[in-house]
PDB file of N, CA, C and O in Angstrom:
ATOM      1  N   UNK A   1     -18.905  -2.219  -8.190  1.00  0.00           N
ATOM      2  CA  UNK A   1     -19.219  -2.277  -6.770  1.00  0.00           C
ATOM      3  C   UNK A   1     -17.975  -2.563  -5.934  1.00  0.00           C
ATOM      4  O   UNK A   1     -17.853  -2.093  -4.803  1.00  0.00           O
ATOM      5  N   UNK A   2     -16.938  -3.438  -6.575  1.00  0.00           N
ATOM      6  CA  UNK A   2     -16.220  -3.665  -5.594  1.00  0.00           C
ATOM      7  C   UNK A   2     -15.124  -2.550  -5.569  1.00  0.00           C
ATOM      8  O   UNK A   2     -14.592  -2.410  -4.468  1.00  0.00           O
ATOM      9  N   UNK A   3     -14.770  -1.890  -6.374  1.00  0.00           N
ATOM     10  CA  UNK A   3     -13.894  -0.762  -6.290  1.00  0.00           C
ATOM     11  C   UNK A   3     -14.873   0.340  -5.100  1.00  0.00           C
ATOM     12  O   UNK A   3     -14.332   0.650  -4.039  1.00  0.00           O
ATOM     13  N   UNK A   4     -15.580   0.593  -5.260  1.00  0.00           N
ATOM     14  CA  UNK A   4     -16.226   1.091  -3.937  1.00  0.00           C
ATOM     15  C   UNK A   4     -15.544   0.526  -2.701  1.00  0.00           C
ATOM     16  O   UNK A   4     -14.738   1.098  -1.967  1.00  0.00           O
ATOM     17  N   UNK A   5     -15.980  -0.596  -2.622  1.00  0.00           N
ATOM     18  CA  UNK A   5     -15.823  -1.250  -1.275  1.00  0.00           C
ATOM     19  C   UNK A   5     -14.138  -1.372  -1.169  1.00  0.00           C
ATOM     20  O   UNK A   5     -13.711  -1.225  -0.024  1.00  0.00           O
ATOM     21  N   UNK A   6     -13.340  -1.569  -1.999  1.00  0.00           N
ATOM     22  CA  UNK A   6     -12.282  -1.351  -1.448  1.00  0.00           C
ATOM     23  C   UNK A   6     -11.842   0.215  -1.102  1.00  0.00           C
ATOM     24  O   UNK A   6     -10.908   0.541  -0.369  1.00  0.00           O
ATOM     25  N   UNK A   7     -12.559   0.919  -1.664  1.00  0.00           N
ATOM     26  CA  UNK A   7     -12.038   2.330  -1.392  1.00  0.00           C
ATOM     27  C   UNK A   7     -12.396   2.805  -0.044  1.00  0.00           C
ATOM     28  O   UNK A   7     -11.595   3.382   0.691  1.00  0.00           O
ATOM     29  N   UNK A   8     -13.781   2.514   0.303  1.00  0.00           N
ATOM     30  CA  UNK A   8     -14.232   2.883   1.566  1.00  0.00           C
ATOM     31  C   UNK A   8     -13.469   2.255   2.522  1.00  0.00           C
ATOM     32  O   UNK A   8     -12.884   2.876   3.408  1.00  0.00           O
ATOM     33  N   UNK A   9     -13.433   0.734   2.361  1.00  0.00           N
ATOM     34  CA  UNK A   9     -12.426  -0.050   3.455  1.00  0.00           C
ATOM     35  C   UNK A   9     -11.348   0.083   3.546  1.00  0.00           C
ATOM     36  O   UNK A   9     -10.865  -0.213   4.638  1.00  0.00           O
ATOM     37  N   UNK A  10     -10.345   0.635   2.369  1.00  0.00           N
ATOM     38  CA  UNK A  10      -9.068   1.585   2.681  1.00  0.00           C
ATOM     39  C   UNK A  10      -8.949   2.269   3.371  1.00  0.00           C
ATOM     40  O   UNK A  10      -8.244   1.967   4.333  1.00  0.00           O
ATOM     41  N   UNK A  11      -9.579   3.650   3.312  1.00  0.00           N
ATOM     42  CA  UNK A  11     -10.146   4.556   3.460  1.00  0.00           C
ATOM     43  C   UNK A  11     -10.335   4.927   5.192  1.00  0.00           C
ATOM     44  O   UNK A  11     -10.031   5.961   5.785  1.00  0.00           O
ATOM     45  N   UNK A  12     -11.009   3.547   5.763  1.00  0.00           N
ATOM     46  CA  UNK A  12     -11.645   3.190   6.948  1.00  0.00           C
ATOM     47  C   UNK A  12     -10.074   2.934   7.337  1.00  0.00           C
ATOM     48  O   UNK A  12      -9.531   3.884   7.902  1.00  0.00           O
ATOM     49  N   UNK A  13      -9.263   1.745   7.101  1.00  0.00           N
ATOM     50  CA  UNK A  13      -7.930   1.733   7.841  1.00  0.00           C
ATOM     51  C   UNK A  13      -6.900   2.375   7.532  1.00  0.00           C
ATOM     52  O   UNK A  13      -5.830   2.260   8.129  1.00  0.00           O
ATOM     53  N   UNK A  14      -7.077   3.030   6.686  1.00  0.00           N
ATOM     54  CA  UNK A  14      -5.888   4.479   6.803  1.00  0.00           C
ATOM     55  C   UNK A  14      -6.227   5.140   7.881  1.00  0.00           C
ATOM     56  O   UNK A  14      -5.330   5.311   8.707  1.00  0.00           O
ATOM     57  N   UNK A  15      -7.530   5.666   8.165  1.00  0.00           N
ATOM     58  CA  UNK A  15      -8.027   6.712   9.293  1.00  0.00           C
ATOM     59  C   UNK A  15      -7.960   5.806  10.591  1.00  0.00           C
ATOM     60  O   UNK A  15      -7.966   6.575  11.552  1.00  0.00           O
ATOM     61  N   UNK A  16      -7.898   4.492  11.018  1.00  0.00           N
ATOM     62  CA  UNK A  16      -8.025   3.953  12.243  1.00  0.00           C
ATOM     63  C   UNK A  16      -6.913   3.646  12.636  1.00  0.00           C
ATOM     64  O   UNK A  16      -6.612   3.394  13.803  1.00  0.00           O
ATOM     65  N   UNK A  17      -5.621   3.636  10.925  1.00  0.00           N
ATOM     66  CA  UNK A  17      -4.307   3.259  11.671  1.00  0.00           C
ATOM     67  C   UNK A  17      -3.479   4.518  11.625  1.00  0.00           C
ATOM     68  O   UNK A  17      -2.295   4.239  11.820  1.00  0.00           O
ATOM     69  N   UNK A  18      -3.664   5.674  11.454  1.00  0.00           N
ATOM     70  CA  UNK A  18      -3.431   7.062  12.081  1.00  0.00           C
ATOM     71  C   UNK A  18      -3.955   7.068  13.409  1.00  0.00           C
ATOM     72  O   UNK A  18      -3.179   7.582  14.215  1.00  0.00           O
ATOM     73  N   UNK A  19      -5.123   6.619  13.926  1.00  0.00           N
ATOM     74  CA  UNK A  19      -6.006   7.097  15.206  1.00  0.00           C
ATOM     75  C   UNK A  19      -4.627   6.126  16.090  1.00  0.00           C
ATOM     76  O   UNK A  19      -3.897   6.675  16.915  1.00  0.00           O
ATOM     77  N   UNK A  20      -4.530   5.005  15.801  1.00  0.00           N
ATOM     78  CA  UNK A  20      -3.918   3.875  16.673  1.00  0.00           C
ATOM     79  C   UNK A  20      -2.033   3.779  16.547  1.00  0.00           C
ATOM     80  O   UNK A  20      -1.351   2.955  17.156  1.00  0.00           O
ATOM     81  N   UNK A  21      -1.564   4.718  15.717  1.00  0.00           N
ATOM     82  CA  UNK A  21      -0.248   4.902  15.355  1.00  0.00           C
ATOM     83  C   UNK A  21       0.588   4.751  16.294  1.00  0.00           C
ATOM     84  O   UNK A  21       1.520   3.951  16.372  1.00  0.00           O
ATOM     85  N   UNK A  22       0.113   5.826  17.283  1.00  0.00           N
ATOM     86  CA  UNK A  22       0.865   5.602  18.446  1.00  0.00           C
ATOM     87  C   UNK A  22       1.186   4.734  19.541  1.00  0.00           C
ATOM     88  O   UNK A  22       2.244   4.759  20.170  1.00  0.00           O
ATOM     89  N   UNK A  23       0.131   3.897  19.753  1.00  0.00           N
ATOM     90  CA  UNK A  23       0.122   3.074  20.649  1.00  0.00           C
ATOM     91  C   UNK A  23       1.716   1.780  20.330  1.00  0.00           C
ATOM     92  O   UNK A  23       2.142   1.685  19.179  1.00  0.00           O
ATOM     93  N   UNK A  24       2.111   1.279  21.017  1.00  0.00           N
ATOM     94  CA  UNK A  24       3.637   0.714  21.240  1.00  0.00           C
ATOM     95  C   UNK A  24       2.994  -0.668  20.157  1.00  0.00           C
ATOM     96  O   UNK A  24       3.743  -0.837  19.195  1.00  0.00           O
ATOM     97  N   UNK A  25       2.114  -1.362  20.173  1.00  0.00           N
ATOM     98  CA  UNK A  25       2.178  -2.664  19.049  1.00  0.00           C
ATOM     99  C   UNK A  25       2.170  -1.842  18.055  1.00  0.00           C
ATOM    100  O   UNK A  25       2.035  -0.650  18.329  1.00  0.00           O
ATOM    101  N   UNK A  26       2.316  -2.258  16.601  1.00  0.00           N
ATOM    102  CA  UNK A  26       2.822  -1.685  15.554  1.00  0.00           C
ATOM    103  C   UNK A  26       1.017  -2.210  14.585  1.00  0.00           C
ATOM    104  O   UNK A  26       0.850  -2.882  13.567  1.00  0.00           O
ATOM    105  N   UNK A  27       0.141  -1.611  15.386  1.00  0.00           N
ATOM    106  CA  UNK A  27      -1.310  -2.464  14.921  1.00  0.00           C
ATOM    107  C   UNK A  27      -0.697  -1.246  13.475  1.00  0.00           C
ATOM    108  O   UNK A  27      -0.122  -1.467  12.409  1.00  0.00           O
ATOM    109  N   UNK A  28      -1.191   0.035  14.156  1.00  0.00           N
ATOM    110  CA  UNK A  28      -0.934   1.269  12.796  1.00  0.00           C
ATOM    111  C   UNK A  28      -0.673   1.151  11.660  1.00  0.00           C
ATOM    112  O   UNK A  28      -1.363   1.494  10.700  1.00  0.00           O
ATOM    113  N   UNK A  29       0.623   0.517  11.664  1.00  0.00           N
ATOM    114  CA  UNK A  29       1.440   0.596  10.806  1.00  0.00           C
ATOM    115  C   UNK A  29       0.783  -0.279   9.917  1.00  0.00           C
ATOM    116  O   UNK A  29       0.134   0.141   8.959  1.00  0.00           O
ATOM    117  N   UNK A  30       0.923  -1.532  10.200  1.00  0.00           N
ATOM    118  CA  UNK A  30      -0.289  -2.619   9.551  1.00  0.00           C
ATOM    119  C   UNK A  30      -1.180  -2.329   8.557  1.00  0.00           C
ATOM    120  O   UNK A  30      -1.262  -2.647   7.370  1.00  0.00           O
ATOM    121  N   UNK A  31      -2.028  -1.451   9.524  1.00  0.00           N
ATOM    122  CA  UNK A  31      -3.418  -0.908   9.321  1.00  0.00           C
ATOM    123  C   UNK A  31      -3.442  -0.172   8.046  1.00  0.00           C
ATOM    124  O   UNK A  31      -4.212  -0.457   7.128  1.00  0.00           O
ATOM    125  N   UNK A  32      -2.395   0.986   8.004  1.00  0.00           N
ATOM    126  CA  UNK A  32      -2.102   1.684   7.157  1.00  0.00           C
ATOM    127  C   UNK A  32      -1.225   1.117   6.089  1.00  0.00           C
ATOM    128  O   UNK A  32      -1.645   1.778   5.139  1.00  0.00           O
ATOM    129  N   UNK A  33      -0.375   0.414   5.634  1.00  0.00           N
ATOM    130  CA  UNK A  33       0.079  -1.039   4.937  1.00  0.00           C
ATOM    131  C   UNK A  33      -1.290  -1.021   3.593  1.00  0.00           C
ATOM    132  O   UNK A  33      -1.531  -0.573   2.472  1.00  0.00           O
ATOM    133  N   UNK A  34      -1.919  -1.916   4.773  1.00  0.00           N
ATOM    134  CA  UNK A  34      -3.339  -2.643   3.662  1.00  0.00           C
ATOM    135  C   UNK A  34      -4.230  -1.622   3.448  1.00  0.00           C
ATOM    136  O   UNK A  34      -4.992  -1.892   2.519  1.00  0.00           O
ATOM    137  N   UNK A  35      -4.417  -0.597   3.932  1.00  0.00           N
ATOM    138  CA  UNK A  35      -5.113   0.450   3.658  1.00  0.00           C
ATOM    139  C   UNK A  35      -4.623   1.554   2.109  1.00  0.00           C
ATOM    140  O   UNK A  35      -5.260   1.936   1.127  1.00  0.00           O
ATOM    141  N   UNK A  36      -3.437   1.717   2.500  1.00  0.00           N
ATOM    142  CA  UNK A  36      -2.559   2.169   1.167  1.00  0.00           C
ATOM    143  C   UNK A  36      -2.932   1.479   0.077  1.00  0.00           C
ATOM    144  O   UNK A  36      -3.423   1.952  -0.948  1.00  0.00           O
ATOM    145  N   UNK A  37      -2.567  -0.231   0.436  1.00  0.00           N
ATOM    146  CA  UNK A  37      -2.658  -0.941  -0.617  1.00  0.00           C
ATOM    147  C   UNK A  37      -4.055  -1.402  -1.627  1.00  0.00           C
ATOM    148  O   UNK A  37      -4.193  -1.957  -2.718  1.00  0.00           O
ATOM    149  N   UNK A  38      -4.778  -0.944  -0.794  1.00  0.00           N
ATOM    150  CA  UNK A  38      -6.491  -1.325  -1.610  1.00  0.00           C
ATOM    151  C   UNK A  38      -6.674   0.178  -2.042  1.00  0.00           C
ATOM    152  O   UNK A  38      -7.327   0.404  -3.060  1.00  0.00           O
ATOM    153  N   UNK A  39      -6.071   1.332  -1.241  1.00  0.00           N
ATOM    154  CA  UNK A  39      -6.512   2.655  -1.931  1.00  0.00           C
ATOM    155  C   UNK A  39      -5.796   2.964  -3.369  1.00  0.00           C
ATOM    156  O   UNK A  39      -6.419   3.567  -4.242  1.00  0.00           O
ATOM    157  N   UNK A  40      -3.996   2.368  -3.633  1.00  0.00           N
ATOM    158  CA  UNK A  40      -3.385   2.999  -4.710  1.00  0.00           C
ATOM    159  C   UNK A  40      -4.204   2.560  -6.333  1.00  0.00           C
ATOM    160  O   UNK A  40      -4.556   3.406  -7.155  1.00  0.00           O
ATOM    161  N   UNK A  41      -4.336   1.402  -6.460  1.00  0.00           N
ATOM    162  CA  UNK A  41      -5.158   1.264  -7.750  1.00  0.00           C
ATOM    163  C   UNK A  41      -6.015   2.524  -7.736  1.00  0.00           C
ATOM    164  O   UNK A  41      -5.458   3.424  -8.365  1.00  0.00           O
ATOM    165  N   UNK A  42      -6.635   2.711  -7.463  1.00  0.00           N
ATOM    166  CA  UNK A  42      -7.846   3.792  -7.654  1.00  0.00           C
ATOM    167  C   UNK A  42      -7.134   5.323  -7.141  1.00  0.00           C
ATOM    168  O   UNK A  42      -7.942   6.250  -7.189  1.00  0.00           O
ATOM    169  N   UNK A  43      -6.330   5.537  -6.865  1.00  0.00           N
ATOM    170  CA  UNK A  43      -6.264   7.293  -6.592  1.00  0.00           C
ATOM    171  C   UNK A  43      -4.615   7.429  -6.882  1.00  0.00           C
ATOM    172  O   UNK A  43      -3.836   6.878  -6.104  1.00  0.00           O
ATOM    173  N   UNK A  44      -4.253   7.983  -7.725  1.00  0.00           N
ATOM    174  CA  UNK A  44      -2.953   8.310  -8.141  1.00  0.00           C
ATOM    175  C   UNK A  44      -1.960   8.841  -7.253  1.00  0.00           C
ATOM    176  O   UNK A  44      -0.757   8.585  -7.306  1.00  0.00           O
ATOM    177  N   UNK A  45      -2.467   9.507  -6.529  1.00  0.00           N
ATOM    178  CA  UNK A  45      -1.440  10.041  -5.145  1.00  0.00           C
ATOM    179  C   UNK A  45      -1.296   9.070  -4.224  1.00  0.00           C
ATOM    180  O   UNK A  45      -0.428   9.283  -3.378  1.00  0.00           O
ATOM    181  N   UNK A  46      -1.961   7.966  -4.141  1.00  0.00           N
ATOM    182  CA  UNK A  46      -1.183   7.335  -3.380  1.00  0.00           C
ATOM    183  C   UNK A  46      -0.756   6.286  -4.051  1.00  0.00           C
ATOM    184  O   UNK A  46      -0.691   5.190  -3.493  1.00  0.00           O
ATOM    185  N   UNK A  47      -0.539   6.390  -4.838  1.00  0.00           N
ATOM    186  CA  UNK A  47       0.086   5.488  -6.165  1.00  0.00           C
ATOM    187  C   UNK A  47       1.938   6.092  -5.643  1.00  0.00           C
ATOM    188  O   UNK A  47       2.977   5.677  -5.129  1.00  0.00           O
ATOM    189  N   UNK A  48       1.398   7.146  -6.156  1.00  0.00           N
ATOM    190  CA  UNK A  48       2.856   8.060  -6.306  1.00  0.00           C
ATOM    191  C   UNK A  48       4.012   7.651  -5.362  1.00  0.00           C
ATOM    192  O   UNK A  48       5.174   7.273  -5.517  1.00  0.00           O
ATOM    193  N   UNK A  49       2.963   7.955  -4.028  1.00  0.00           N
ATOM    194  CA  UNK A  49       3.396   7.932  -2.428  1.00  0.00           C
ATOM    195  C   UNK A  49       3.858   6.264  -2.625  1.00  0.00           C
ATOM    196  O   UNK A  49       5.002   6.009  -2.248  1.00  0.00           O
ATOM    197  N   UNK A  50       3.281   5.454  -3.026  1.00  0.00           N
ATOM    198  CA  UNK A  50       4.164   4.073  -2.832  1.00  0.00           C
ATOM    199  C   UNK A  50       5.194   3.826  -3.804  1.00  0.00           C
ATOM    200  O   UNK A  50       6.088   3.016  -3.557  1.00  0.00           O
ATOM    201  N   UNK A  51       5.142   4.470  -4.910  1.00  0.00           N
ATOM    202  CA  UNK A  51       6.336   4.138  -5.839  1.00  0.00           C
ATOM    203  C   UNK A  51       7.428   5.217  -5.375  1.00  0.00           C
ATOM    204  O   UNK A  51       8.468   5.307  -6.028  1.00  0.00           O
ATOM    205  N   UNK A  52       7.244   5.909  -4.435  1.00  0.00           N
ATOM    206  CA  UNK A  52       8.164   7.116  -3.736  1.00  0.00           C
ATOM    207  C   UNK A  52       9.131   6.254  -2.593  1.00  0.00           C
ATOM    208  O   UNK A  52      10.309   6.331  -2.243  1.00  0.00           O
ATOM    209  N   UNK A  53       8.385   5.706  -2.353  1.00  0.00           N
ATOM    210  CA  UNK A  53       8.642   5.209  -0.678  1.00  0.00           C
ATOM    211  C   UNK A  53       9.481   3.774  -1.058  1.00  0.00           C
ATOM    212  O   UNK A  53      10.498   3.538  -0.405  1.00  0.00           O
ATOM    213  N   UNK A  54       8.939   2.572  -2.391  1.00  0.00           N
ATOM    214  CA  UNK A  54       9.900   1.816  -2.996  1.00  0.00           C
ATOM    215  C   UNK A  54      10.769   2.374  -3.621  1.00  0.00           C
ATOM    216  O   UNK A  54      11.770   1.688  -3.416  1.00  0.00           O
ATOM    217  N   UNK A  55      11.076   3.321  -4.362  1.00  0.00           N
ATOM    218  CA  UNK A  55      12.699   4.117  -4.893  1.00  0.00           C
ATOM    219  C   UNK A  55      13.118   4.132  -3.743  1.00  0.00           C
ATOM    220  O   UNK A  55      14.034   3.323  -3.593  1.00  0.00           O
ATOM    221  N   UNK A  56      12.889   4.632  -2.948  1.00  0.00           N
ATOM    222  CA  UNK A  56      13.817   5.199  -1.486  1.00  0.00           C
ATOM    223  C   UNK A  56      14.279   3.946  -0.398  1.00  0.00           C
ATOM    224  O   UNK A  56      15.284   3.910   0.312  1.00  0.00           O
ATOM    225  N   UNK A  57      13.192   2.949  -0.527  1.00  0.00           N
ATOM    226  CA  UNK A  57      13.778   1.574   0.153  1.00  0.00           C
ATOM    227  C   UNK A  57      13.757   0.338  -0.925  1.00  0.00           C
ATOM    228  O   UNK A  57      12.736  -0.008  -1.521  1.00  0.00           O
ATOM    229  N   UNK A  58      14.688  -0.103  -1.039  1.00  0.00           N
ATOM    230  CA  UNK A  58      15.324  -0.997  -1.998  1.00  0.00           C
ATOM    231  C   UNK A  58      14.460  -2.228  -1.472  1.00  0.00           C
ATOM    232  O   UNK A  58      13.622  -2.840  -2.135  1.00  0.00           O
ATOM    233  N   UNK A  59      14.793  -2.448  -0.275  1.00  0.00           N
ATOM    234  CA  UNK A  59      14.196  -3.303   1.109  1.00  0.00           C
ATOM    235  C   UNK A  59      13.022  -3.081   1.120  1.00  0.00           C
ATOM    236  O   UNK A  59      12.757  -3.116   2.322  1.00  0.00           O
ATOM    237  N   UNK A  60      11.922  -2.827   0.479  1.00  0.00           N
ATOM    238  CA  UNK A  60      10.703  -2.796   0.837  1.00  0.00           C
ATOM    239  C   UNK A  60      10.183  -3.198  -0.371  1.00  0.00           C
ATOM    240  O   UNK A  60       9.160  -3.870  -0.497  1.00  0.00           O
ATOM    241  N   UNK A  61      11.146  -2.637  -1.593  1.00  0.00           N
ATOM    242  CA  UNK A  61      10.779  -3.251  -2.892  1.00  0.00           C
ATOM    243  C   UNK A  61      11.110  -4.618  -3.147  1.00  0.00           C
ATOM    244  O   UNK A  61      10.510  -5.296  -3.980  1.00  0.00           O
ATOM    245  N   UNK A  62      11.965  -4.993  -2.511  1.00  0.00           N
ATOM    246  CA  UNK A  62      12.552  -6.516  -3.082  1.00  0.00           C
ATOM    247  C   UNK A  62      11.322  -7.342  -2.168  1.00  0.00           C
ATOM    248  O   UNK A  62      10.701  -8.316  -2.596  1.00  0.00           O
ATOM    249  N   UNK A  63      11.140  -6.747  -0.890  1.00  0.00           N
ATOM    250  CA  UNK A  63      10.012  -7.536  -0.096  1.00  0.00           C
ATOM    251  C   UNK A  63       9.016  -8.071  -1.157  1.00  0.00           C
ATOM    252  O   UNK A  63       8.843  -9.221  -1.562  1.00  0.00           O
ATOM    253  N   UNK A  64       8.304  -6.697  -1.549  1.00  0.00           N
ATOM    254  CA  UNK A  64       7.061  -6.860  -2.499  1.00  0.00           C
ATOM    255  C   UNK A  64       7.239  -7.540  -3.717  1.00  0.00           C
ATOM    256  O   UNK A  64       6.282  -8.252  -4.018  1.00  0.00           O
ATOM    257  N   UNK A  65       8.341  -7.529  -4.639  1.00  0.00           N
ATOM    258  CA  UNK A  65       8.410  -8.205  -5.518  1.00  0.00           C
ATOM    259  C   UNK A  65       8.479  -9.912  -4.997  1.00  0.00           C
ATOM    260  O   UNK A  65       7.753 -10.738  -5.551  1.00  0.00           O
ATOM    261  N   UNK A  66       9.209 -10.217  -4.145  1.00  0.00           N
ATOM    262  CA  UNK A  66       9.339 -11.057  -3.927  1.00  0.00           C
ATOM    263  C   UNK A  66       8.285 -12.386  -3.169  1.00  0.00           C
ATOM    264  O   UNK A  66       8.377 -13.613  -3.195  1.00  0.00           O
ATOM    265  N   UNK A  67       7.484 -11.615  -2.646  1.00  0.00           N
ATOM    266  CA  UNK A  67       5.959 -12.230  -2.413  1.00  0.00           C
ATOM    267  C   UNK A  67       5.145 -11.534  -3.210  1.00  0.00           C
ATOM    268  O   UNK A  67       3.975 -11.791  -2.927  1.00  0.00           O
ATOM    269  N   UNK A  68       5.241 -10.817  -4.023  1.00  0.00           N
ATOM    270  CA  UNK A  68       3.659 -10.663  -5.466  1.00  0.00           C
ATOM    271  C   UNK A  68       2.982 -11.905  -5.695  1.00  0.00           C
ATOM    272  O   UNK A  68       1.772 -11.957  -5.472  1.00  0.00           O
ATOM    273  N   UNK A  69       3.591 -12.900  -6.104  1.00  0.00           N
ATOM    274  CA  UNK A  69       3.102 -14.107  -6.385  1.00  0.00           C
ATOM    275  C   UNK A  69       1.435 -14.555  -4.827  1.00  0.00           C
ATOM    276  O   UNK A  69       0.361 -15.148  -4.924  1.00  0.00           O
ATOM    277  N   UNK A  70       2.059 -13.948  -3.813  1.00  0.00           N
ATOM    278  CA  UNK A  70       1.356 -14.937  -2.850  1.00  0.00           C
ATOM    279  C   UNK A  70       0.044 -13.782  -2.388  1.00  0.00           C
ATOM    280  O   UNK A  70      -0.875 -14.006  -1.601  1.00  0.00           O
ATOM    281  N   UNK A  71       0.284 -12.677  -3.062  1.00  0.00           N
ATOM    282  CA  UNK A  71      -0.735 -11.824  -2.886  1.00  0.00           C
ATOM    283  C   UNK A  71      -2.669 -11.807  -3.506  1.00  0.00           C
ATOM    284  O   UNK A  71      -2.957 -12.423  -4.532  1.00  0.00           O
ATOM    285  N   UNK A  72      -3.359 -11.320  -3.002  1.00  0.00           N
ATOM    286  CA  UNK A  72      -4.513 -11.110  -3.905  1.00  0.00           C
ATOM    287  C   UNK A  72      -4.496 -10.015  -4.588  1.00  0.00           C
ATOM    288  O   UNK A  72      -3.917  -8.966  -4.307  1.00  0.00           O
ATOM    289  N   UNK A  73      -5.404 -10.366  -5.867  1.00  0.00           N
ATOM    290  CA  UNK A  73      -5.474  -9.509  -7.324  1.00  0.00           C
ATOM    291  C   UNK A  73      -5.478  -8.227  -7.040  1.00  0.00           C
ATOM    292  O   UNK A  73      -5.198  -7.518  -8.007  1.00  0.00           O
ATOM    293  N   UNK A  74      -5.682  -7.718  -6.127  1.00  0.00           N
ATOM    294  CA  UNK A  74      -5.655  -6.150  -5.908  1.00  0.00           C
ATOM    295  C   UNK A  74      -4.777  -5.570  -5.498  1.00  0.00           C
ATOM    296  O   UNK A  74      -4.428  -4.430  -5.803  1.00  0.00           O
ATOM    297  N   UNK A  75      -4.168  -6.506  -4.524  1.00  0.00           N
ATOM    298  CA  UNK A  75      -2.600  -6.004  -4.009  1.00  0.00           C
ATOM    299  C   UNK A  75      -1.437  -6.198  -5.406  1.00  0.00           C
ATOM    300  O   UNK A  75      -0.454  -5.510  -5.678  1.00  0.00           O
ATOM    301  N   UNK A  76      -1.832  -7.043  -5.901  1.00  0.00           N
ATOM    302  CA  UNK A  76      -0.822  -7.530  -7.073  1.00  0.00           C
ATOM    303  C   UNK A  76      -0.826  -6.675  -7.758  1.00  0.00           C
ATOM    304  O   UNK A  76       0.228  -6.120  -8.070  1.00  0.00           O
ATOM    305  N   UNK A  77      -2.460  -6.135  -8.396  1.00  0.00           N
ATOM    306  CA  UNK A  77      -1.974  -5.033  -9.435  1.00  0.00           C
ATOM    307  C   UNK A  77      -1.378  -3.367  -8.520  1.00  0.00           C
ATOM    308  O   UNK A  77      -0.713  -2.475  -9.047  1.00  0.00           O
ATOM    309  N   UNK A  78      -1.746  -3.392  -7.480  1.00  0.00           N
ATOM    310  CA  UNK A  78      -1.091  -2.382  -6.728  1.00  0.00           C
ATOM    311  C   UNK A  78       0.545  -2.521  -6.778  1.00  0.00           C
ATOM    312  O   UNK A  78       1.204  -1.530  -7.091  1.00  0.00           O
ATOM    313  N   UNK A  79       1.292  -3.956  -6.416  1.00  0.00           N
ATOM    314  CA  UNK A  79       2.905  -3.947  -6.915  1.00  0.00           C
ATOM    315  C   UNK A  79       3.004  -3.460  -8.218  1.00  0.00           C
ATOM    316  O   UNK A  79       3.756  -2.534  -8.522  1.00  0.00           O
ATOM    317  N   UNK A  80       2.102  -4.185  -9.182  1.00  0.00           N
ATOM    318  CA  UNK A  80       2.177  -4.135 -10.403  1.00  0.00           C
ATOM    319  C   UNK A  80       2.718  -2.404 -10.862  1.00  0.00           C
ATOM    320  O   UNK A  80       3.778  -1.955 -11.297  1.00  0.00           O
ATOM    321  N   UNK A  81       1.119  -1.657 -10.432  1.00  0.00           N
ATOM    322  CA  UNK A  81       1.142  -0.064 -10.828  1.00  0.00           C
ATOM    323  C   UNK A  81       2.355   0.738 -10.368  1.00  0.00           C
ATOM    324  O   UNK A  81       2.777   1.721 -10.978  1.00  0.00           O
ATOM    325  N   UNK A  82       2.915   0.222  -9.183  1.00  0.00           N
ATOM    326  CA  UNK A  82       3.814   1.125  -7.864  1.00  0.00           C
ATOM    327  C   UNK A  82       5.306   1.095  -8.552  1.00  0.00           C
ATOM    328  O   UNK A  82       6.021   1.980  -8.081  1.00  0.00           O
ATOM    329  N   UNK A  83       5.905   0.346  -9.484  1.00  0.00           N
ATOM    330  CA  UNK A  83       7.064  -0.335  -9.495  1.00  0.00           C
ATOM    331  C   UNK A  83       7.536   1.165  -9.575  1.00  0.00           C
ATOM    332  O   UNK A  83       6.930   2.094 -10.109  1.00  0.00           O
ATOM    333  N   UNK A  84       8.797   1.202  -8.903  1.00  0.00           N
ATOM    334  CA  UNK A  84       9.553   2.385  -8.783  1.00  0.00           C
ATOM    335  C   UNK A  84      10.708   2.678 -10.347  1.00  0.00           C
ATOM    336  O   UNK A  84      11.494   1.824 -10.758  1.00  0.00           O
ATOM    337  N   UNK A  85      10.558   3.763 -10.841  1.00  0.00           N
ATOM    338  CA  UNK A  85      11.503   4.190 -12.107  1.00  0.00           C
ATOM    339  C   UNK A  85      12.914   3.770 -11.881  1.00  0.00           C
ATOM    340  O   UNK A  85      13.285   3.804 -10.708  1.00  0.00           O
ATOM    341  N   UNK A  86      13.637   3.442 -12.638  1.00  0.00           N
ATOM    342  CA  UNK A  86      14.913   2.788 -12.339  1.00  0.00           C
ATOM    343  C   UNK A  86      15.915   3.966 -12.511  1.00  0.00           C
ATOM    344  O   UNK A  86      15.969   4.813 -13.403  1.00  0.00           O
ATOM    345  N   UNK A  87      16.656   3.794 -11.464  1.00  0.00           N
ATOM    346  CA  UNK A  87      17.409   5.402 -11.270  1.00  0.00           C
ATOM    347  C   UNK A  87      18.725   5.620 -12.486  1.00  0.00           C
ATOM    348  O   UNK A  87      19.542   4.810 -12.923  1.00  0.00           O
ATOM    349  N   UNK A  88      18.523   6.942 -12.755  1.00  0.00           N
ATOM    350  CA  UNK A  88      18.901   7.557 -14.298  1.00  0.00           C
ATOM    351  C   UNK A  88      20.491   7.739 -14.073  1.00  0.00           C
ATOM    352  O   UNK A  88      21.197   8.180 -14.980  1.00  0.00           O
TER     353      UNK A  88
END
């Protein structure tokens, strides 16, 4: 049940922080943040899309590693799954 409910409630703020992107507070961005983050456990493409986006910012990965600890179990295993391949 609860993988449902996080999928739908992802799901719900991916689509509201696209609708609100534009507006000048940075609600969007947010929105879409925690939305990513309850959707990647469960759907591989956006798995991909976050271990894409940590290779490419060093700074976004050290963020996440560095508060994993203070996260909930779903976001955690989302750092967990995302960790970016170590460049060859």
């Amino acid at each position: 049940m609860l993988p449902i409910v996080h999928q739908v409630f992802g799901s719900l703020l991916v689509v509201a922080g696209l609708i609100v992107l534009p507006l000048p507070i940075p609600f969007g961005l947010i929105m879409l943040t925690i939305g990513f983050a309850l959707l990647a456990p469960y759907i591989p493409a956006v798995q991909r899309l976050i271990r894409h986006m940590r290779g490419k910012w060093p700074n976004l990965d050290e963020q996440l590693r560095r508060h994993h600890h203070r996260m909930p179990p779903v976001i955690k295993k989302t750092i967990d799954k995302t960790h970016p391949a170590p460049a060859e």
